[in-house]
N, C-alpha and C positions, 0 to 999 in steps of 0.2 A: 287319534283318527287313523284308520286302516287306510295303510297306500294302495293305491288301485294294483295291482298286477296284470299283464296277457295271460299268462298261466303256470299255475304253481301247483305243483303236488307234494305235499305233507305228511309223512306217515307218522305216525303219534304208539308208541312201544310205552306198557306195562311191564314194566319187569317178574317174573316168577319163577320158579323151578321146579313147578311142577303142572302151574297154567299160565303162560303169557301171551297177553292181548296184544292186539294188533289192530289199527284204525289206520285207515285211507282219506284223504278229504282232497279234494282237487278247487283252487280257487279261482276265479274269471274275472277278472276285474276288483269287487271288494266282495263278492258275492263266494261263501262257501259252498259245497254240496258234499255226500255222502257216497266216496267211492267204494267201497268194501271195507268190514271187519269182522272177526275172527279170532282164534282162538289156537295157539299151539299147544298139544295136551302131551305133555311129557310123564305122565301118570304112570307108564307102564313099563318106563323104561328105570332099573334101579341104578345104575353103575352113574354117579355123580358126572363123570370126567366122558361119558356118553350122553348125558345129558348136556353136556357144555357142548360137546360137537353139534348134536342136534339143533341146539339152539341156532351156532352159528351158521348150520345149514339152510334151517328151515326162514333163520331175517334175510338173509341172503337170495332165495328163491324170491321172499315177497319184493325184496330191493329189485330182483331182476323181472318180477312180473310189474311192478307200478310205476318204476323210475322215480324214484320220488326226490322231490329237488332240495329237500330239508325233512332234518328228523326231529323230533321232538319225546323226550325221556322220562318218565317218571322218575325222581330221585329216589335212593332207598327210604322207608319210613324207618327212623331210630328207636327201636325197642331195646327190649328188655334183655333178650333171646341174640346172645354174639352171634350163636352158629348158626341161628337163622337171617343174620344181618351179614354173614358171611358168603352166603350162599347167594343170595339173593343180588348182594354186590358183584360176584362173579359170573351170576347169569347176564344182571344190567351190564357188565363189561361184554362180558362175548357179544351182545346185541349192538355195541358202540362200534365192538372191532367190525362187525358184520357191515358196518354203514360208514366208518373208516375205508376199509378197505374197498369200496365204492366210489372214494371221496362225495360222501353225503354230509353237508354240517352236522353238527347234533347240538339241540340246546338241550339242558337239563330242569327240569320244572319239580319243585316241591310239590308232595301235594295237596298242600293247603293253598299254593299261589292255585293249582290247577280248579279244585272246587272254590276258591272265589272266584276265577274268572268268569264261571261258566253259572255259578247257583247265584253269587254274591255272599256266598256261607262258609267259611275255610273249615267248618267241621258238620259239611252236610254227607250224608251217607253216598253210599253208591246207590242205593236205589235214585234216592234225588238226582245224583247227578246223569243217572241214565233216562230219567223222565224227562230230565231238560235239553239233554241232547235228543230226544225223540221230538221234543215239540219243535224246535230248533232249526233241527237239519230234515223237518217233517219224512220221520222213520216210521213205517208201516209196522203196527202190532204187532203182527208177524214175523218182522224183519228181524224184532229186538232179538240180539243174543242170549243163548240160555246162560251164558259165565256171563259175570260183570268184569270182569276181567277186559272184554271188548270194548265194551262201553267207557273204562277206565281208561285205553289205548284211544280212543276214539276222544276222551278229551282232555288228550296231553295234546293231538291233536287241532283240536278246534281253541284249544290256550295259545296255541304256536300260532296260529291264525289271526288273531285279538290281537298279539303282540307287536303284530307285522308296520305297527307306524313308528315301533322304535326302530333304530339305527339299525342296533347287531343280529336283527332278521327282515331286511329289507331285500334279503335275496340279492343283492347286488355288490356283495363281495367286501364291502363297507364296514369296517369295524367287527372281521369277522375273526381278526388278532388281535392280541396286544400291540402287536407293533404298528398294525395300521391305523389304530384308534388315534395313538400317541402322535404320527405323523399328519394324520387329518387333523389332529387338537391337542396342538400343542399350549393353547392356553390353556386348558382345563386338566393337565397334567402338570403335577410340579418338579420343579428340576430337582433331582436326589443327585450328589455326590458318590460315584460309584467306591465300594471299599478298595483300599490300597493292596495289588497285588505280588504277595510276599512270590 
């Protein structure tokens, strides 16, 4: 069950390196809505290590235009292709530091947990999953984004949102370490033996 909130704003990051989405959602009680998303199109720019600035500029403006009180990440998908699993982990990094350097939480979502949350299908496409967030967050035809890329951002989003009756995204600071997990529950942690230090 989703814990009520006063007000939370979520921004929900696709990772990419050459389009990275970006979702808004602002939530009021247990009620979501659709604050803005979008698209950073890094297409034109060649020089890798300018692209990594850009990124960290342009997460950085949306953090200073939405305030968003939690981030929510797509994980990389594990392919085939290193250099492309390489690239792609260093753009999802610059967008951490960008929300780091904010003090923004970031949780990380798979994204197969992200299309189950939202389809019930962990291998539903992106069209599906951008038809369900339209009906959902009732998004005007018009509205929809031409990249899925937004729509992808928009429901790492709206997964971060779903999630909110567990503990370590209650917004309230609650299990958002290891160490305070272990101090609120200490039953449910077993005592380790720390190794003898030579």
């Amino acid at each position: 069950m989703i814990k009520p909130v006063d007000e939370k704003i979520i921004l929900g990051i696709d990772p990419g390196t050459n389009i990275m989405g970006y979702g808004v959602i602002k939530v009021v009680g247990v009620k979501a809505s659709i604050v803005a998303m979008g698209v950073i199109d890094l297409r034109k720019e060649r020089d890798t290590y300018l692209k990594l600035g850009k990124i960290f500029e342009r997460v950085t403006g949306i953090i200073d235009s939405f305030l968003p009180d939690e981030m929510a990440i797509e994980a990389p998908f594990f392919g085939k292709n290193v250099q492309s699993m390489l690239k792609l982990g260093r753009a999802q990094g610059v967008a951490m530091a960008a929300a780091i350097h904010h003090s923004v939480p970031i949780t990380e979502y798979a994204p197969l947990k992200i299309k189950m949350a939202i389809t019930g299908n962990g291998s539903a496409s992106k069209e599906q999953v951008a038809a369900m967030l339209q009906r959902i967050l009732n998004i005007d035809k018009d509205e929809m984004p031409r990249f899925m890329d937004a729509t992808d951002a928009l429901a790492a989003a709206y997964c971060h949102y779903l999630q909110m009756g567990i503990p370590h995204t209650d917004g309230k600071g609650s299990g958002r370490s290891w160490k305070e997990f272990v101090n609120s529950n200490p039953s449910k942690v077993s005592k380790r033996r720390e190794p003898d230090k030579k």
